[in-house]
C-alpha positions in Angstrom: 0.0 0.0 0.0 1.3 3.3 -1.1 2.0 6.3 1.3 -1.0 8.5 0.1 -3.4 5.2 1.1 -2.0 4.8 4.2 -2.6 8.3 5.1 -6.4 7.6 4.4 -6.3 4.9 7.0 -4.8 6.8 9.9 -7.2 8.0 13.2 -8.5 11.3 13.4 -7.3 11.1 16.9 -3.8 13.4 18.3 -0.3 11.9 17.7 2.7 11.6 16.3 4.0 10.7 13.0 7.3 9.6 11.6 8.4 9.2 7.6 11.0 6.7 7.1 13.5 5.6 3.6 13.7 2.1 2.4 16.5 1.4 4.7 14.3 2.6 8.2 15.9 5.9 8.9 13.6 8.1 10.1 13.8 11.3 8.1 10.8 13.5 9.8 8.4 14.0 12.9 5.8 15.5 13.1 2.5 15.9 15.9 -1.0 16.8 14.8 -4.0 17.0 16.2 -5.8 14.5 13.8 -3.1 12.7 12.3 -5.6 11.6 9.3 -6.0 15.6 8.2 -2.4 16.2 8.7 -0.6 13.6 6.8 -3.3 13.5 4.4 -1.7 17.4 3.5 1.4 16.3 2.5 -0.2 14.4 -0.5 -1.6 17.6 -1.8 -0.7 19.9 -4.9 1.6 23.1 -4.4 3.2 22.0 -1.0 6.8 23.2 0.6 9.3 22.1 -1.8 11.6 20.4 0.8 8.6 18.4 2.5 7.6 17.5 -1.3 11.6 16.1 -1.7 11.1 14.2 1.8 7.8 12.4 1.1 9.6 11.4 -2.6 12.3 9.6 -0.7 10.1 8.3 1.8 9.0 4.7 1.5 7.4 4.0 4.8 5.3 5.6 7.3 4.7 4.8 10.9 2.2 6.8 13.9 1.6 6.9 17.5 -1.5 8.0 18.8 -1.7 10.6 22.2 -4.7 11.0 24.7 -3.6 14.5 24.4 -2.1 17.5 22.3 0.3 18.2 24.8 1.6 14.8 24.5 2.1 14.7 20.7 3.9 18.1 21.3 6.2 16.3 24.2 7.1 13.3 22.2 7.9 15.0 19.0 10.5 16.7 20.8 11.8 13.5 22.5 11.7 11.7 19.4 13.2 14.5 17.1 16.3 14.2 20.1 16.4 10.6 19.6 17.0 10.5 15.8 17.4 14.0 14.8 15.8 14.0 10.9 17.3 15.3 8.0 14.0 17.3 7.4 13.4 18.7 10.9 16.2 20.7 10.9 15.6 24.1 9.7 19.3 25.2 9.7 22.8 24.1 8.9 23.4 24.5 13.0 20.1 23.6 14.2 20.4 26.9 16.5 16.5 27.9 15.4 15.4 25.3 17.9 14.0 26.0 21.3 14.4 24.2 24.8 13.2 23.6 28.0 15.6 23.9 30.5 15.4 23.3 34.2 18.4 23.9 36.5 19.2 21.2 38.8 18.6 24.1 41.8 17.2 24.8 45.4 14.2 26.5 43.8 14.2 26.4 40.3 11.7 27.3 37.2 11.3 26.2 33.7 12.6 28.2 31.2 12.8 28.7 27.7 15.8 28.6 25.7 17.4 28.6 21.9 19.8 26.3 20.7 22.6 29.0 21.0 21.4 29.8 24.0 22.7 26.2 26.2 25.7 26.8 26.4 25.1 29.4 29.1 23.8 26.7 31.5 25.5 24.8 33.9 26.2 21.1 33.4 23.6 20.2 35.9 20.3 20.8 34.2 17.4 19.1 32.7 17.3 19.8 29.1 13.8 19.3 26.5 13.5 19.6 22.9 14.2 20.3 20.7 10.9 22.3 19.9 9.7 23.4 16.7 8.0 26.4 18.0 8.3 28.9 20.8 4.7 29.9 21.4 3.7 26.1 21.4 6.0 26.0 24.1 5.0 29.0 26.1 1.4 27.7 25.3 2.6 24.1 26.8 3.8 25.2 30.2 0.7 27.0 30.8 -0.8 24.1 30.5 1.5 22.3 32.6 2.0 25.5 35.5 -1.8 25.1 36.1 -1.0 21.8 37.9 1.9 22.5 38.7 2.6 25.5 40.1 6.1 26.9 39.8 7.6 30.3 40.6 9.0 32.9 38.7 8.8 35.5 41.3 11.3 36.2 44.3 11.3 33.8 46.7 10.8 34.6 50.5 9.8 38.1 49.8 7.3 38.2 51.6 5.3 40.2 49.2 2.3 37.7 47.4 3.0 37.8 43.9 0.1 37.7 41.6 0.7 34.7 39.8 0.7 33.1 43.7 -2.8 35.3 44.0 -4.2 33.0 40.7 -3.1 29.9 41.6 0.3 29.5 39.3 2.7 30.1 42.0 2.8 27.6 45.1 3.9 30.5 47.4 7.2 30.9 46.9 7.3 34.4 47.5 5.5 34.1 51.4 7.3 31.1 52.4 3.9 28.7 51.9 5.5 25.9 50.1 9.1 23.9 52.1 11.6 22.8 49.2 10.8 19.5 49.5 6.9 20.5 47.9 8.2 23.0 45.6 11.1 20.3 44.4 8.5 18.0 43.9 6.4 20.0 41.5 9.6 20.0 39.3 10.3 16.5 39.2 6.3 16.2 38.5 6.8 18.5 35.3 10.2 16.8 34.7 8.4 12.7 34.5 5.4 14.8 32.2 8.2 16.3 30.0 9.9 13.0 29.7 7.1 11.1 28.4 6.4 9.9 31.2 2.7 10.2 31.9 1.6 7.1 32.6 4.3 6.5 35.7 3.2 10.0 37.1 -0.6 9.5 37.2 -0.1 6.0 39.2 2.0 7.9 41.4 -0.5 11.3 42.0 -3.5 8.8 42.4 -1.4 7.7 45.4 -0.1 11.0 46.1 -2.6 13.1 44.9 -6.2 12.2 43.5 -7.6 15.8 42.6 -3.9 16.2 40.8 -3.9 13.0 39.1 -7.6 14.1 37.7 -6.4 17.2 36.6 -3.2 15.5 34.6 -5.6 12.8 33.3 -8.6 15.5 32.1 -5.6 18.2 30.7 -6.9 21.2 29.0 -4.7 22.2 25.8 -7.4 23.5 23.1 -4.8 26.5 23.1 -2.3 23.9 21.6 -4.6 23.5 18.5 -2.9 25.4 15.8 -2.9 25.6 11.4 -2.6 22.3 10.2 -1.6 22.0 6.6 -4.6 24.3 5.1 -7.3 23.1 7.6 -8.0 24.6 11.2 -9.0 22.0 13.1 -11.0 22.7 15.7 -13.3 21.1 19.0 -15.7 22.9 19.9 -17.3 21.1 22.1 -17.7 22.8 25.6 -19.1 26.4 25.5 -19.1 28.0 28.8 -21.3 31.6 29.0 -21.1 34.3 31.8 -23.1 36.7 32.8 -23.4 39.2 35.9 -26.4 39.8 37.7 -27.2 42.3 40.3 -30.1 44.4 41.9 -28.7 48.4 42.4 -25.5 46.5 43.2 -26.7 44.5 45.9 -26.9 40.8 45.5 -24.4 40.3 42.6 -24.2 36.9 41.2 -22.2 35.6 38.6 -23.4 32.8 36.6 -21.9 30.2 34.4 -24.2 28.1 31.6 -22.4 25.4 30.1 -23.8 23.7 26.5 -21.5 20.1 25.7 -22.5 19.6 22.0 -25.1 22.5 21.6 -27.1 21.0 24.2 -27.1 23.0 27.9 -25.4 20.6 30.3 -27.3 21.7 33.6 -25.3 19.5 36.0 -22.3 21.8 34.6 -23.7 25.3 35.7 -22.2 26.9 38.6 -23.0 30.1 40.6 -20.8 32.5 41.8 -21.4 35.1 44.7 -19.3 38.1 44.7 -17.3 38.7 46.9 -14.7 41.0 46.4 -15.6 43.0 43.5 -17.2 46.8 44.4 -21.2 47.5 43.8 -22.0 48.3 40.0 -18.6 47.1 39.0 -19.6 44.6 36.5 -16.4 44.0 34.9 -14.2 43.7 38.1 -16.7 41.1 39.1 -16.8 39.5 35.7 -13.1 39.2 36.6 -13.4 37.8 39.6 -15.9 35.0 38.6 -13.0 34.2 35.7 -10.0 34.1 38.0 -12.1 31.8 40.5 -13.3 29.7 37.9 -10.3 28.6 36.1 -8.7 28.2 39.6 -10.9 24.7 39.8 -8.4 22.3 37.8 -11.0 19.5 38.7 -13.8 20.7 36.1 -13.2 20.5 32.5 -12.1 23.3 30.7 -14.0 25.0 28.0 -13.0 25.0 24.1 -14.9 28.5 24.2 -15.8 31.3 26.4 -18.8 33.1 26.1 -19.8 36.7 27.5 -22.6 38.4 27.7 -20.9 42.4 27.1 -19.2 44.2 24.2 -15.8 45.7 23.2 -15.0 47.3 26.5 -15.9 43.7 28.4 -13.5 41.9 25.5 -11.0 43.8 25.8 -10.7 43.3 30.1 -11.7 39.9 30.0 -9.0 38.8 27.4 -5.7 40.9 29.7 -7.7 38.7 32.7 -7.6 35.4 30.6 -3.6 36.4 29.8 -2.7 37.2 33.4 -3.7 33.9 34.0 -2.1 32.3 31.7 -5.3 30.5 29.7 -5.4 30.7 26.2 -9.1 30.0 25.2 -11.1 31.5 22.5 -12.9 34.6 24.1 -16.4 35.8 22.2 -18.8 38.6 23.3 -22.3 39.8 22.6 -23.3 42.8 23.1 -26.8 43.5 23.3 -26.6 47.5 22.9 -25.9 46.6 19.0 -28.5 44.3 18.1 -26.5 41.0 19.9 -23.7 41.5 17.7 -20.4 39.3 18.0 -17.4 40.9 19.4 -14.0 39.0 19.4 -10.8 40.3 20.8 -7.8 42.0 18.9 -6.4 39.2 16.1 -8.6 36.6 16.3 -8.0 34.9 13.7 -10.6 34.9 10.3 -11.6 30.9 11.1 -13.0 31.4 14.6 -15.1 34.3 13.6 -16.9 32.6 10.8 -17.3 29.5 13.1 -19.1 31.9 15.3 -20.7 33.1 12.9 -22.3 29.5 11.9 -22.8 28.9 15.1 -24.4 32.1 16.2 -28.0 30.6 16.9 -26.3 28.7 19.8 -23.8 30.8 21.3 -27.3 33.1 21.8 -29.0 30.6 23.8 -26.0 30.3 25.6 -26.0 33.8 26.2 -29.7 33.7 27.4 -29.5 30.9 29.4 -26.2 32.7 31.5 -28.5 35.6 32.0 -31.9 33.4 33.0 -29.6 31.5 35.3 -28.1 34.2 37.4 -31.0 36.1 37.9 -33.4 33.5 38.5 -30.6 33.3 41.8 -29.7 36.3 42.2 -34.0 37.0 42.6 -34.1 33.9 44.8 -31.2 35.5 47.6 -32.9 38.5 47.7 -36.2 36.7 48.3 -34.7 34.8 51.2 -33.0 37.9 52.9 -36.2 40.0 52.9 -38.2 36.5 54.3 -40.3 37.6 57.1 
């Protein structure tokens, strides 16, 4: 069976994929997130000229299948170390690459390197890659920082940092985490950057469970990127907030969820504000956010749903980037006839999917609203209770 017919036959499902010569040297990796659509692109008209010479001298053509994105991304780069193809190297010196690199410290932090860039680093460090891309990897350990936490501030200040105030930061900077803890966050990310996942969740479900659920239920739609000439995307959790309040008093904020276009009820939750000032809808729109997304245990949505315009985008989106989570953001804003509003640069594929989807992400919107001020109504009946 020929390459192109062997492309046909691959899963749809996240992985990795490797094309060998005649003699079984592997000359490229690659990840996708359906392997079918994205080996099935290097069959097409009009491709890259040096991908087009590869697949000539191809003859064979072998996959691995993830559970995740993030673990296509890892083992590409742990497999591109191991045999270090002809076509994966984009220069003579390979210095384009980027790297992981974790010093073998007291406290120490994941950071991001180049090729040219390793030799500053001590002997005694854990090194990963390469990586083909530097905003995958920034993307990655966002992912990976959300369970578990690592600092980047300065420790023992005694000043709370903010990314300690979201939930990225163990507490480094007041002296809330011993070395022992904080060391063993790092050799957690160092097993899930080494591929190896399956060793670490038998060890958290032991350790621990609400971790291990986390690792096991990962979040990494922000991983999703242009594959060949398709964007493949899952939509398939929608999660719409709203903000409810009587002259300020009362506020509520209230989160629908629709799995499949259909509203998942069991999946609403209810927020009551607590910090936020009266009549400040946006800081308590914030709030709702940064509490939310600090709850590892539920799933995480493939799109986020608001019920304001361009001044509620634009906050909501530098509140999503504080906090490190890269998840499509959409608005509607009801003072122009429920038009869509999407943040700066979204990119052209995400507003017409919107666009087809715009009956839904409505009722969405409706059923945010109904929600939080069927409870918000309810409190305030139950406070003025005789």
């Amino acid at each position: 069976m020929d390459l192109a017919n062997q492309a046909k036959k691959l899963p749809l499902s996240p992985g990795v994929y490797l094309f060998l010569n005649k003699k079984g040297k592997v000359l490229y990796v690659g990840r996708a997130v359906s392997l079918k659509k994205r080996v099935q692109s290097y069959f097409r008209k009009n491709i890259d000229r040096r991908i087009s010479e590869m697949v000539f001298r191809a003859s064979q053509l072998k996959h691995k299948e993830t559970e995740t994105v993030l673990e296509s991304v890892i083992l590409e780069a742990n497999l591109i170390k191991k045999y270090w193809p002809k076509y994966n190297v984009k220069d003579k010196d390979d210095r384009s690459f980027t790297y992981i690199v974790i010093p073998k410290t007291d406290y120490p932090r994941p950071m991001i390197v180049r090729q040219r860039e390793l030799e500053k680093f001590p002997t005694k460090a854990y090194v990963f890659g390469p990586y083909q891309s530097a905003t995958l990897v920034k993307n990655a350990l966002r992912i990976i920082r959300r369970i578990f936490p690592y600092s980047t501030c300065k420790p023992f200040s005694g000043k709370p940092c903010f990314s300690y105030q979201v939930g990225l930061c163990p507490g480094l900077c007041v002296g809330e985490v011993s070395k022992e803890d904080y060391r063993e966050n790092i050799r957690n990310i160092v097993s899930l950057l080494s591929g190896q996942k399956k060793r670490l969740l038998k060890k958290l479900e032991k350790e621990n469970p609400q971790k291990a659920k986390a690792l096991q239920h990962i979040q990494d739609v922000s991983l999703i990127v242009k594959e060949g000439i398709d964007l493949y995307f899952r939509i398939n959790r929608i999660e719409g907030y709203d903000i409810s309040h009587l002259s300020g008093k009362e506020t509520f904020g209230a989160m629908a969820v629709f799995t499949n276009g259909q509203p998942d009820k069991s999946q609403y939750r209810l927020f009551k504000i607590k910090e936020a000032p009266a009549n400040d809808d946006l800081r308590a729109l914030e709030e709702v956010i940064v509490r939310r997304f600090k709850h590892l245990e539920w799933p995480f949505p493939d799109l986020i749903l608001i019920d304001g315009g361009k001044p509620q985008i634009d906050y909501i989106s530098r509140v999503l980037r504080n906090i490190n989570i890269s998840i499509p953001l959409i608005g509607i804003s009801k003072f122009k006839d429920d038009r869509l509003v999407f943040p700066v640069k979204t990119k052209k594929s995400l507003k017409d999917l919107a666009k087809e989807i715009n009956d839904t992400l409505l009722k969405i919107r409706n059923e945010a609203h109904r929600f939080g001020l069927k409870s918000s109504r309810r409190s305030r009946q139950k406070r003025i209770k005789p």
